[in-house]
PDB file of N, CA, C and O in Angstrom:
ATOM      1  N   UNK A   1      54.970  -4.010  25.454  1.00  0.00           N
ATOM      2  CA  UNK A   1      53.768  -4.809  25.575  1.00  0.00           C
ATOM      3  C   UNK A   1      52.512  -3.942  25.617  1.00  0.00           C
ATOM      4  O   UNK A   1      51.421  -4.236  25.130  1.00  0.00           O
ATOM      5  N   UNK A   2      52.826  -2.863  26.253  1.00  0.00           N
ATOM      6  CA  UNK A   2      51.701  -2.212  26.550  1.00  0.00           C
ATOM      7  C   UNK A   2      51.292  -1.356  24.784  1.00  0.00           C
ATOM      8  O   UNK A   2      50.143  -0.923  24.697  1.00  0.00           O
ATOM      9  N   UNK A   3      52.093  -1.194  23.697  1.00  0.00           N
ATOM     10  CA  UNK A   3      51.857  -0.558  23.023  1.00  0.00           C
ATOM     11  C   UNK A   3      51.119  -1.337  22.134  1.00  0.00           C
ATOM     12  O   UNK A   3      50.308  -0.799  21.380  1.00  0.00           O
ATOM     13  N   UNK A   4      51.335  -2.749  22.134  1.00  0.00           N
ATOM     14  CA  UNK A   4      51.006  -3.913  21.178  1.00  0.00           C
ATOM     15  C   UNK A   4      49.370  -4.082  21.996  1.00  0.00           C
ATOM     16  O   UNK A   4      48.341  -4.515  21.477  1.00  0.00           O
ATOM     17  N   UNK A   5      49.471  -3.819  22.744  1.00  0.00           N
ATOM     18  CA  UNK A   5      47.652  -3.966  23.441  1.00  0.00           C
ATOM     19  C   UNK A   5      46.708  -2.863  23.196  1.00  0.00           C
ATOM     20  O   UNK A   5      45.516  -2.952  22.902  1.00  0.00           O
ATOM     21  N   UNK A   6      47.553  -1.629  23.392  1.00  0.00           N
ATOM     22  CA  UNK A   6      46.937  -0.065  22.576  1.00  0.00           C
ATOM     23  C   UNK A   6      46.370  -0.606  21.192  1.00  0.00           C
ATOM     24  O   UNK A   6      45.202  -0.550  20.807  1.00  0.00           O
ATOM     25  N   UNK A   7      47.794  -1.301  20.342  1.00  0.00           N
ATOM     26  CA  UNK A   7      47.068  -1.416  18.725  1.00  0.00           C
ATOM     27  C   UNK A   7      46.356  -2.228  18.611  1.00  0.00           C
ATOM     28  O   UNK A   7      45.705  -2.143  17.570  1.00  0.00           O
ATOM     29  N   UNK A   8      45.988  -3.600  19.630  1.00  0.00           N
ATOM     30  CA  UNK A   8      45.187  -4.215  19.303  1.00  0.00           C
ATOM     31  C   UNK A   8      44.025  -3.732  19.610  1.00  0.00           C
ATOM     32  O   UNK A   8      43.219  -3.862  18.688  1.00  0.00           O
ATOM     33  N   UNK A   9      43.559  -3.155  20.672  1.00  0.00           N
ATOM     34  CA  UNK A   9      42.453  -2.476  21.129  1.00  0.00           C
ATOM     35  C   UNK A   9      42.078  -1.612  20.010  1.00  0.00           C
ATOM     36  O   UNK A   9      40.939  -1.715  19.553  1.00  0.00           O
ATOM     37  N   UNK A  10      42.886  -0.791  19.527  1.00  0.00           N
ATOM     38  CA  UNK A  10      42.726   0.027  18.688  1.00  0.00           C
ATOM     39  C   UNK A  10      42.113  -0.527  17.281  1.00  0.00           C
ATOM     40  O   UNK A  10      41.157  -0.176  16.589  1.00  0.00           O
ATOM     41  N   UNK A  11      43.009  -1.462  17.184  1.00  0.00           N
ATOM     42  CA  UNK A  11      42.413  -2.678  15.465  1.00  0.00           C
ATOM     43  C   UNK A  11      40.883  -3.024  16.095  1.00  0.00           C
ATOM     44  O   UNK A  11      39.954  -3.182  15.303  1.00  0.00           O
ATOM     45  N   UNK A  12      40.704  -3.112  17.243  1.00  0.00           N
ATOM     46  CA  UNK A  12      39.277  -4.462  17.336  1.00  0.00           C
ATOM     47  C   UNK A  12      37.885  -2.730  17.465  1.00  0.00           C
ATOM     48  O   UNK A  12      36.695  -2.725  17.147  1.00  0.00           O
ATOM     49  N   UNK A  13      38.548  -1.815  17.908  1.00  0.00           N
ATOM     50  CA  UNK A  13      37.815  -0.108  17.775  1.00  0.00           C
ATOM     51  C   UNK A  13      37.307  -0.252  16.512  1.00  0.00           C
ATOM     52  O   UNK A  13      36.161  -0.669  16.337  1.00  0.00           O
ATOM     53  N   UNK A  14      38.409   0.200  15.157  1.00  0.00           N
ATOM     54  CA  UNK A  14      37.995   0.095  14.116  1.00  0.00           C
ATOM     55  C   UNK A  14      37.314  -0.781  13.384  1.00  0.00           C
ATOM     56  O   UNK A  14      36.369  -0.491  12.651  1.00  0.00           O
ATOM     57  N   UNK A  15      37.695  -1.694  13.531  1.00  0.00           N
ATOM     58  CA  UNK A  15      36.714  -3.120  12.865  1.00  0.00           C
ATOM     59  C   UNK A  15      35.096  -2.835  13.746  1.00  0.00           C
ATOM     60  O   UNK A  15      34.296  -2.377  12.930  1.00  0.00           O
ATOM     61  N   UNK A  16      34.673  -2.939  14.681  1.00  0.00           N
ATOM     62  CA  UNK A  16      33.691  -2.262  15.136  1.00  0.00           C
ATOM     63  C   UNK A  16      33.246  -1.479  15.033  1.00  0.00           C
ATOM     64  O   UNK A  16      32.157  -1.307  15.580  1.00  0.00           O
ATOM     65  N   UNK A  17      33.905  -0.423  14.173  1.00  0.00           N
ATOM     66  CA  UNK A  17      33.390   1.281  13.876  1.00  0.00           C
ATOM     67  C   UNK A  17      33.062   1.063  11.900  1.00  0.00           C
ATOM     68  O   UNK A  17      32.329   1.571  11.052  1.00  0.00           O
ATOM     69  N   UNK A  18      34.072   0.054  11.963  1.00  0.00           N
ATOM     70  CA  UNK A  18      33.251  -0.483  10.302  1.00  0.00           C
ATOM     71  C   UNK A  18      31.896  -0.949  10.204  1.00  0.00           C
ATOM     72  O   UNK A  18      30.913  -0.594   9.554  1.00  0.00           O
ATOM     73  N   UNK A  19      32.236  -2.233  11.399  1.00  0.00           N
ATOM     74  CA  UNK A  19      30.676  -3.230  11.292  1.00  0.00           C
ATOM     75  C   UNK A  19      29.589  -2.147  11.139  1.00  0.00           C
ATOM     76  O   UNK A  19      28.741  -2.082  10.250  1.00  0.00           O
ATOM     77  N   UNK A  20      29.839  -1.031  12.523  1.00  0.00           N
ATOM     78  CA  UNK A  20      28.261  -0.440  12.859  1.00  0.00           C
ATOM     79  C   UNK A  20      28.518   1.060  11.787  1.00  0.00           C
ATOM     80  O   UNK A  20      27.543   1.811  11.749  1.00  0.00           O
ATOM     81  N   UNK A  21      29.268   1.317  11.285  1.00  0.00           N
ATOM     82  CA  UNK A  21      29.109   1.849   9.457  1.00  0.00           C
ATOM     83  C   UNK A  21      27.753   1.450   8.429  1.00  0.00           C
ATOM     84  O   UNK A  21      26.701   1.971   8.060  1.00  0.00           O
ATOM     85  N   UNK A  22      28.607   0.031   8.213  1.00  0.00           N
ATOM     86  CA  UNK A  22      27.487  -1.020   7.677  1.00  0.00           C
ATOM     87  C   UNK A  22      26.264  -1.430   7.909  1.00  0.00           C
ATOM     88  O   UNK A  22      25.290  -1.764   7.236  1.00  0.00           O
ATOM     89  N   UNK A  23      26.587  -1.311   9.218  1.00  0.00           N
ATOM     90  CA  UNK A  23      25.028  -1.286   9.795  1.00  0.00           C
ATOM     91  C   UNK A  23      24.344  -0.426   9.174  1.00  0.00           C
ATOM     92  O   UNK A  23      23.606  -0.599   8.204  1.00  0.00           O
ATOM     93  N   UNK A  24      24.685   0.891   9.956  1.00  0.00           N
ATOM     94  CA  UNK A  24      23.877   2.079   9.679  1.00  0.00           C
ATOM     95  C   UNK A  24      23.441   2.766   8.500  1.00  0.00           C
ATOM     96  O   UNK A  24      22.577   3.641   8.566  1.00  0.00           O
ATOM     97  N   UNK A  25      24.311   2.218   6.778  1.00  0.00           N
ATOM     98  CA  UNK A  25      23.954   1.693   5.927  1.00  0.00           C
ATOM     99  C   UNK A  25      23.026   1.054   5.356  1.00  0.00           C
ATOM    100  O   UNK A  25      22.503   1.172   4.247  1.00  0.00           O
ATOM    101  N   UNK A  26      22.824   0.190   6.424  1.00  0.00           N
ATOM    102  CA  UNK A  26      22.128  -1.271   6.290  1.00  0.00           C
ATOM    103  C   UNK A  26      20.419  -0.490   6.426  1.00  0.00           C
ATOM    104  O   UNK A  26      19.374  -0.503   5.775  1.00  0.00           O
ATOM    105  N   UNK A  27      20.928   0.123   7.650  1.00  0.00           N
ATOM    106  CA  UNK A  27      19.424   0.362   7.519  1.00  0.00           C
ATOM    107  C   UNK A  27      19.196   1.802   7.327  1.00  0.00           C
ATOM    108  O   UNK A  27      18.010   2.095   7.479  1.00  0.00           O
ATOM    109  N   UNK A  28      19.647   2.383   7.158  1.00  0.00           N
ATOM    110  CA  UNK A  28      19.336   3.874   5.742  1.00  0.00           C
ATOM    111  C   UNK A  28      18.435   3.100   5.079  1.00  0.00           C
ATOM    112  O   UNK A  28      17.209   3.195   5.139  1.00  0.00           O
ATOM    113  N   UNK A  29      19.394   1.958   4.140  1.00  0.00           N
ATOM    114  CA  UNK A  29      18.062   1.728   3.200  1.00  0.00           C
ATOM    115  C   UNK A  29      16.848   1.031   3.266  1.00  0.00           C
ATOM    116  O   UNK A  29      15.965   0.917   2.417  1.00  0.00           O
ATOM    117  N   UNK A  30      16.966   0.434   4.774  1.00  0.00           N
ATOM    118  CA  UNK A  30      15.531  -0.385   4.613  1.00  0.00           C
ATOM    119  C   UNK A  30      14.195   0.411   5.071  1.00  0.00           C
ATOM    120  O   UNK A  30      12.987   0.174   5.070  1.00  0.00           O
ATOM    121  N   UNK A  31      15.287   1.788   5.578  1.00  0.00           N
ATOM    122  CA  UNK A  31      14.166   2.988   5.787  1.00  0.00           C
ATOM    123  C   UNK A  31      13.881   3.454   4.659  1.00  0.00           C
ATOM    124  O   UNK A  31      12.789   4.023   4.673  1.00  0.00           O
ATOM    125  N   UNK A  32      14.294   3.459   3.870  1.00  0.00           N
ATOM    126  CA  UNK A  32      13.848   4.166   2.450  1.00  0.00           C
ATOM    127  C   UNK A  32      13.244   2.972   1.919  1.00  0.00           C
ATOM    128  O   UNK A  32      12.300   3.529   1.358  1.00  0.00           O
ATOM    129  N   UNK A  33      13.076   1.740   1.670  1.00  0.00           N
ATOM    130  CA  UNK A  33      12.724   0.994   1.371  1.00  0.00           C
ATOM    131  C   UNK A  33      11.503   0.738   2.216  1.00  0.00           C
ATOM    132  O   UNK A  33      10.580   0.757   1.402  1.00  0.00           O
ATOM    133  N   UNK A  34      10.925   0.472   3.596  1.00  0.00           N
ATOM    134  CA  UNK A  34      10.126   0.794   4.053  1.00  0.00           C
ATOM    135  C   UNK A  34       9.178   1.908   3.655  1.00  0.00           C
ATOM    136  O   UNK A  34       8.039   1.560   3.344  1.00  0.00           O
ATOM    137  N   UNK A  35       9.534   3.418   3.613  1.00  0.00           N
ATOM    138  CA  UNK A  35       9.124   4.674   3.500  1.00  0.00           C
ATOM    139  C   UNK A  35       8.308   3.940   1.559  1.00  0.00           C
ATOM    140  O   UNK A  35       7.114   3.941   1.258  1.00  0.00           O
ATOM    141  N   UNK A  36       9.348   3.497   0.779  1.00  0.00           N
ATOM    142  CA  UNK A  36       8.504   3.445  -0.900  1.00  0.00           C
ATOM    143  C   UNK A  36       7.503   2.134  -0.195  1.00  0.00           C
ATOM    144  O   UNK A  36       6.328   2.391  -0.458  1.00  0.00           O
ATOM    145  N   UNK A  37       7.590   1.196   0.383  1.00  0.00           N
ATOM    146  CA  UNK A  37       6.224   0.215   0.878  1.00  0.00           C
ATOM    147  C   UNK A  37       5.224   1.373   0.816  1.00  0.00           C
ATOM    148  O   UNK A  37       4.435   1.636  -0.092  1.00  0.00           O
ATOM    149  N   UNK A  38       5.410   1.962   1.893  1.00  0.00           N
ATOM    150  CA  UNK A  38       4.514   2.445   2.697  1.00  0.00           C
ATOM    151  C   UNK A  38       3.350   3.404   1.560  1.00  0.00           C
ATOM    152  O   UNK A  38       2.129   3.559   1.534  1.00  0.00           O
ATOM    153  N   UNK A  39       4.482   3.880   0.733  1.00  0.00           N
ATOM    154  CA  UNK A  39       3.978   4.781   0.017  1.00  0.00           C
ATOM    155  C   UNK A  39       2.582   4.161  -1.263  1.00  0.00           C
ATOM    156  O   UNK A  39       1.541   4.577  -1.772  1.00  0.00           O
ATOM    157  N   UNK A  40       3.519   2.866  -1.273  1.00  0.00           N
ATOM    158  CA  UNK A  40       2.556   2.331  -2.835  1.00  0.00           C
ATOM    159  C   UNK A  40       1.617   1.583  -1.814  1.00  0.00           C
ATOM    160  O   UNK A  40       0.533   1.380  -2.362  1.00  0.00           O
ATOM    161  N   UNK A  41       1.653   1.045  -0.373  1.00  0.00           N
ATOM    162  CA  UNK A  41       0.486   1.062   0.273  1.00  0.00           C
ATOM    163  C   UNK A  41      -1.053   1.774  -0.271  1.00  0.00           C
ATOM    164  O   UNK A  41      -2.020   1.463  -0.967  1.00  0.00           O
ATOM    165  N   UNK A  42      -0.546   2.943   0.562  1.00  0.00           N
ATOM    166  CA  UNK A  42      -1.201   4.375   0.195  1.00  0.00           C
ATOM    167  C   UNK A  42      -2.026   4.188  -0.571  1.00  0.00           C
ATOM    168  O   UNK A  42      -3.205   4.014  -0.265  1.00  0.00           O
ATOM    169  N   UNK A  43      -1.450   4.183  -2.042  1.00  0.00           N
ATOM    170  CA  UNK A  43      -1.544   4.137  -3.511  1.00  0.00           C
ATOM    171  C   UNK A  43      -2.518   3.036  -3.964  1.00  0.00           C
ATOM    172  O   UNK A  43      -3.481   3.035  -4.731  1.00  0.00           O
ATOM    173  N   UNK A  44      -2.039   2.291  -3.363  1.00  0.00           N
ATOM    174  CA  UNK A  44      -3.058   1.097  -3.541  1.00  0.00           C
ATOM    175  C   UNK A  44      -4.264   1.412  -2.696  1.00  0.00           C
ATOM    176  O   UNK A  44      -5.360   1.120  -3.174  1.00  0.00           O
ATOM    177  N   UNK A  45      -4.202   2.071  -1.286  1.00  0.00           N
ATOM    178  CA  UNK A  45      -5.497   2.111  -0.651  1.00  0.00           C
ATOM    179  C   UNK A  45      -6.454   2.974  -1.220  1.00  0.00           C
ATOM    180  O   UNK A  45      -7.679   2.951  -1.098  1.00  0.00           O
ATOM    181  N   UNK A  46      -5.518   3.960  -2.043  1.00  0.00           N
ATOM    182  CA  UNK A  46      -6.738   5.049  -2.748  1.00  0.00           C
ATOM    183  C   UNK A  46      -7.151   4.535  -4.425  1.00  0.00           C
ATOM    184  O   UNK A  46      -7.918   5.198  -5.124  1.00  0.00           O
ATOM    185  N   UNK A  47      -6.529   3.322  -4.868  1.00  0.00           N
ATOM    186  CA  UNK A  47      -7.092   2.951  -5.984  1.00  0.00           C
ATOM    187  C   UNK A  47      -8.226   2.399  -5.622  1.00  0.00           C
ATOM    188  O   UNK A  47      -9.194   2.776  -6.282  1.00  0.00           O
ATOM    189  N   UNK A  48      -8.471   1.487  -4.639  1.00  0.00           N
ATOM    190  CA  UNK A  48      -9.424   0.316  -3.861  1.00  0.00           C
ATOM    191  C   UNK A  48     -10.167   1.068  -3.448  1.00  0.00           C
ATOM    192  O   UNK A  48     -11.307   0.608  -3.521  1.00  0.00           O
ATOM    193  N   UNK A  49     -10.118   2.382  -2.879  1.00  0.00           N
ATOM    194  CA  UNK A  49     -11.588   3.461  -2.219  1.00  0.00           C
ATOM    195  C   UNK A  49     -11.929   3.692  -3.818  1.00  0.00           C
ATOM    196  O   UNK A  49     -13.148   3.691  -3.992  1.00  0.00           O
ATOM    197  N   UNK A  50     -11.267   3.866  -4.880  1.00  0.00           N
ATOM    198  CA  UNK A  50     -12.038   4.932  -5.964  1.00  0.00           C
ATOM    199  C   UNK A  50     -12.724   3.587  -6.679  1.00  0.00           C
ATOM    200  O   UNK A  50     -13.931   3.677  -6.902  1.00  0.00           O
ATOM    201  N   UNK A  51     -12.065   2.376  -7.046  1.00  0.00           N
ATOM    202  CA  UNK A  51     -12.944   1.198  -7.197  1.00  0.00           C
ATOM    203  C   UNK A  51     -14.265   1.138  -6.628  1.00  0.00           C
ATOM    204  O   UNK A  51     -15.199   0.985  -7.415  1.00  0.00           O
ATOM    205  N   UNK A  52     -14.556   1.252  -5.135  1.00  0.00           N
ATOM    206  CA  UNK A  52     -15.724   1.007  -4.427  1.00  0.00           C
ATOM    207  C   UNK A  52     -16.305   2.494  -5.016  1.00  0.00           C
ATOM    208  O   UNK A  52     -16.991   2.224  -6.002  1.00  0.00           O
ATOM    209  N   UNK A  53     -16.295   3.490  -4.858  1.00  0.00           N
ATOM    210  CA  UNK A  53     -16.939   4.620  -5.645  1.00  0.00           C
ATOM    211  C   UNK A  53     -17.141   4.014  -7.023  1.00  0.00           C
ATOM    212  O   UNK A  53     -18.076   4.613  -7.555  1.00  0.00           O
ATOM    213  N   UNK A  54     -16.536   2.857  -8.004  1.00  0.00           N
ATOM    214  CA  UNK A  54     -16.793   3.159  -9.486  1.00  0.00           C
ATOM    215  C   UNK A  54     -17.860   1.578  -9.292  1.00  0.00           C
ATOM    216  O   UNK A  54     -18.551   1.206 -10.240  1.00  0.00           O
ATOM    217  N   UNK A  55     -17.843   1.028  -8.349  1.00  0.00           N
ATOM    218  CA  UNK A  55     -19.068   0.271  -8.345  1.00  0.00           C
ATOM    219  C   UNK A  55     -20.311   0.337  -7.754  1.00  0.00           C
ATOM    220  O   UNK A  55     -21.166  -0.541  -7.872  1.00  0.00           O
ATOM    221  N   UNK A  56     -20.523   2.060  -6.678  1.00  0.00           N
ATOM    222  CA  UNK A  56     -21.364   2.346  -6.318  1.00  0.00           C
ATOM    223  C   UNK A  56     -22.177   2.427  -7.621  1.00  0.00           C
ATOM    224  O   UNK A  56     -23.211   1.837  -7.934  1.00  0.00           O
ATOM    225  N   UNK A  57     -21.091   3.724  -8.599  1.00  0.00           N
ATOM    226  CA  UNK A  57     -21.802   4.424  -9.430  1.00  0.00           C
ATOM    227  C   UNK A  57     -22.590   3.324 -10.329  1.00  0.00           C
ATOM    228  O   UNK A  57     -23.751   3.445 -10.718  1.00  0.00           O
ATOM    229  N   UNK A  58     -21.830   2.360 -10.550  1.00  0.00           N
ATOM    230  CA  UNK A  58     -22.826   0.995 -11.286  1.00  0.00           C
ATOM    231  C   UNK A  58     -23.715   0.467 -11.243  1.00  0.00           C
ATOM    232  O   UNK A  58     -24.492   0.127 -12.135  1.00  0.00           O
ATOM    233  N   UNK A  59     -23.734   0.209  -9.343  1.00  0.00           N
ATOM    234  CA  UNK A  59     -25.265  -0.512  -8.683  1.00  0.00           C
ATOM    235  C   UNK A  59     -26.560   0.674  -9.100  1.00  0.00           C
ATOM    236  O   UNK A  59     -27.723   0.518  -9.472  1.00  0.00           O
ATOM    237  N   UNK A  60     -25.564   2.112  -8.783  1.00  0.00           N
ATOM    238  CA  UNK A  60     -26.816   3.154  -8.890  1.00  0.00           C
ATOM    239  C   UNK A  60     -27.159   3.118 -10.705  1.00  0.00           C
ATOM    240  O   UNK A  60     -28.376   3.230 -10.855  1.00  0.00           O
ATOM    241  N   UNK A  61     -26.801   3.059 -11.369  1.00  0.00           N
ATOM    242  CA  UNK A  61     -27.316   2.702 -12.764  1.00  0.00           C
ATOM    243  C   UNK A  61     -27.709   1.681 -13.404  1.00  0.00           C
ATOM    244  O   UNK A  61     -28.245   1.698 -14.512  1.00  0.00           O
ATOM    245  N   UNK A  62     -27.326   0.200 -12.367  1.00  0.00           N
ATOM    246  CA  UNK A  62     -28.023  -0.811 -12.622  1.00  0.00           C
ATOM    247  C   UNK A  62     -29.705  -0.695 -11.706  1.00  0.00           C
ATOM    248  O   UNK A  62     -30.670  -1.348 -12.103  1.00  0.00           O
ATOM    249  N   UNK A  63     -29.740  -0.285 -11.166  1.00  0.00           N
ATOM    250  CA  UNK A  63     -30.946   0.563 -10.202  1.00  0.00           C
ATOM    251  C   UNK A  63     -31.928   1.581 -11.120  1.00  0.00           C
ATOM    252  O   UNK A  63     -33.075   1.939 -10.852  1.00  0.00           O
ATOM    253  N   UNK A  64     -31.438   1.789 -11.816  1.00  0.00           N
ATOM    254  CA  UNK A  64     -31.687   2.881 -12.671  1.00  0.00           C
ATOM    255  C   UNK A  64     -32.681   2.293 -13.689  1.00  0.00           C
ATOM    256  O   UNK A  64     -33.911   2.327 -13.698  1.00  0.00           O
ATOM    257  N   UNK A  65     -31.790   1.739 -14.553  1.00  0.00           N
ATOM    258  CA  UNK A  65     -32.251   0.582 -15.832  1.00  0.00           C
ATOM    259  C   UNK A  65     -33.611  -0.374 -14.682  1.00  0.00           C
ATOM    260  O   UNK A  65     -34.839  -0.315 -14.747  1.00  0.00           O
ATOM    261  N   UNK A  66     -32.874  -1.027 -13.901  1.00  0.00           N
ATOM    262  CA  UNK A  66     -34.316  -1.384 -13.557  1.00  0.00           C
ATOM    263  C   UNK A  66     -35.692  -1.213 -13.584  1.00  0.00           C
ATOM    264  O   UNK A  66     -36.539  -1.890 -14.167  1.00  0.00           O
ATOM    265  N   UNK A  67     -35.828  -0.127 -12.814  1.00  0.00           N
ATOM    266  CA  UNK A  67     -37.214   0.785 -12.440  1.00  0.00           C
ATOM    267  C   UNK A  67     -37.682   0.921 -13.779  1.00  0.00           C
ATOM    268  O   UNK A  67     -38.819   0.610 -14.132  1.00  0.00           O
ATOM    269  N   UNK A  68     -36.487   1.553 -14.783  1.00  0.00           N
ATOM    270  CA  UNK A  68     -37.564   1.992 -16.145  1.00  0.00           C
ATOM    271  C   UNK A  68     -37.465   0.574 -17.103  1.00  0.00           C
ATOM    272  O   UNK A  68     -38.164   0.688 -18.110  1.00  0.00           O
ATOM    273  N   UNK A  69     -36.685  -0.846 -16.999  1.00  0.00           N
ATOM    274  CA  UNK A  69     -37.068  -1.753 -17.341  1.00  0.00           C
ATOM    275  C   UNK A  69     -38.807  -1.950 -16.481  1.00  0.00           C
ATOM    276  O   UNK A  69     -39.867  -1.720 -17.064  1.00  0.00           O
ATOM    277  N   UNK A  70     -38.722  -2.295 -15.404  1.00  0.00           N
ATOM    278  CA  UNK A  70     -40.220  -2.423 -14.493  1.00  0.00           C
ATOM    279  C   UNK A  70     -41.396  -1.232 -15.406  1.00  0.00           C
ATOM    280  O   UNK A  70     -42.296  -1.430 -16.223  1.00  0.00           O
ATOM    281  N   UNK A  71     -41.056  -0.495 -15.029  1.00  0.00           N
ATOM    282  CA  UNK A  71     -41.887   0.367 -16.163  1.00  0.00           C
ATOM    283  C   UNK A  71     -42.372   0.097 -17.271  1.00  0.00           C
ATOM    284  O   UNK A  71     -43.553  -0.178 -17.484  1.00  0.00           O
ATOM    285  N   UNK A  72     -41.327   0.165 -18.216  1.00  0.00           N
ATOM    286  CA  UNK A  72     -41.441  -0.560 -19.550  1.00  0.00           C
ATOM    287  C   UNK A  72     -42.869  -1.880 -19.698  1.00  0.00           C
ATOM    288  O   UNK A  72     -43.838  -1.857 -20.457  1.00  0.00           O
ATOM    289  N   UNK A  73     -42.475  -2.938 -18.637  1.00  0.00           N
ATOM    290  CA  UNK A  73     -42.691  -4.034 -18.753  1.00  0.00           C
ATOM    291  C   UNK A  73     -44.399  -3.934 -18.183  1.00  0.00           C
ATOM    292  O   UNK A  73     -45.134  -4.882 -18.459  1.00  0.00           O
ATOM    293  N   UNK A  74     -45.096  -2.462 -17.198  1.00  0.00           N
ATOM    294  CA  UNK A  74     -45.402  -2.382 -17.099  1.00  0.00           C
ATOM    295  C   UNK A  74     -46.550  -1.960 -18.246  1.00  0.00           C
ATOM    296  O   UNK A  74     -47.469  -2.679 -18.636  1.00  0.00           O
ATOM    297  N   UNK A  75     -46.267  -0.703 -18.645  1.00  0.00           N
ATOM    298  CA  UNK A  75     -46.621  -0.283 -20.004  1.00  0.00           C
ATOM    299  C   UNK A  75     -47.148  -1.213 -21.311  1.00  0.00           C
ATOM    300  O   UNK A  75     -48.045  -0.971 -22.118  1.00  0.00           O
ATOM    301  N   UNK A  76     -46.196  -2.428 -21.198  1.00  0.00           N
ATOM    302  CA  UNK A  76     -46.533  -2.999 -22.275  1.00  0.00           C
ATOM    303  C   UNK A  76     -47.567  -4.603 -21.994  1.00  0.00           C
ATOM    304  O   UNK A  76     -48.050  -5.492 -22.694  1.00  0.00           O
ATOM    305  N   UNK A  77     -47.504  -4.283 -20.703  1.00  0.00           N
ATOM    306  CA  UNK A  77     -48.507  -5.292 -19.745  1.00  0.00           C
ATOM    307  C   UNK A  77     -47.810  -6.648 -19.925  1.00  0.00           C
ATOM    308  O   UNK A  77     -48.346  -7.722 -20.198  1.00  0.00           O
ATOM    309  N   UNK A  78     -46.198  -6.327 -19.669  1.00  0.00           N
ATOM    310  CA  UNK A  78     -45.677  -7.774 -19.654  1.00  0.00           C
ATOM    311  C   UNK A  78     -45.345  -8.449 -18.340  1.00  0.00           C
ATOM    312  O   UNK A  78     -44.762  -9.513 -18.548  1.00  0.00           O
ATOM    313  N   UNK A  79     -45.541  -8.156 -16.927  1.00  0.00           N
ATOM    314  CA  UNK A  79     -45.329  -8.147 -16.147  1.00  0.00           C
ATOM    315  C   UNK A  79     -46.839  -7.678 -15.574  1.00  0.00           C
ATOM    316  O   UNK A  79     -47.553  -6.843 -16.129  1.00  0.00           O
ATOM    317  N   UNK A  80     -47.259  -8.622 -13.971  1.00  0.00           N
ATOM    318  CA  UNK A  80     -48.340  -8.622 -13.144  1.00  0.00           C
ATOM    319  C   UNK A  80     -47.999  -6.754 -12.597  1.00  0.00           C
ATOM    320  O   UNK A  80     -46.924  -6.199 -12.369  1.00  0.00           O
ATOM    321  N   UNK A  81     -49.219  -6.294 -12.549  1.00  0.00           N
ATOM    322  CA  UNK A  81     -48.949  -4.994 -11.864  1.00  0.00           C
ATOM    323  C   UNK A  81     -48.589  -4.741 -10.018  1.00  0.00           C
ATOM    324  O   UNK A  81     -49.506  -5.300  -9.416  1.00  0.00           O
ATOM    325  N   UNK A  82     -47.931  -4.322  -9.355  1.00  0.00           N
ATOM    326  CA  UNK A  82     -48.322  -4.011  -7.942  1.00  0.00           C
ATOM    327  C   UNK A  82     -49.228  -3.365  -7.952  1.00  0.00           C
ATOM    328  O   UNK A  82     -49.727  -2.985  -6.893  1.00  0.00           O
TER     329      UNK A  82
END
């Protein structure tokens, strides 16, 4: 009797040493899967900073065109003077 309780103990060990196998499996990859999130995060946060840099550079050249439109308009006395 006592040997038939060893193997069962022993069967319900292994089946438990499978599950948390699987587990630990389980989440290997959702760490690596996490870790590539994280990464194209990143990726995305430095496309979205260089965006806001490529629409500074725009306002500053729509800024630009202005003044020498104002000018222009000045010059040709199409526009009230300040």
């Amino acid at each position: 009797m006592a040997e038939a309780t060893d193997n069962l103990i022993l069967e319900h060990l292994r089946a438990i040493r499978g599950s948390l196998d699987a587990l630990r499996d389980d989440v290997q990859d959702l760490k690596r899967r996490m870790t590539s999130i994280e990464t194209q995060i990143a990726q995305v946060e430095v496309r979205v900073a260089h965006l806001h840099g490529d629409f500074a550079g725009q306002s500053a050249r729509m800024d630009r065109i202005e003044t020498r439109l104002e000018r222009i308009e000045r010059r040709l006395e199409l526009a009230p003077t300040s």
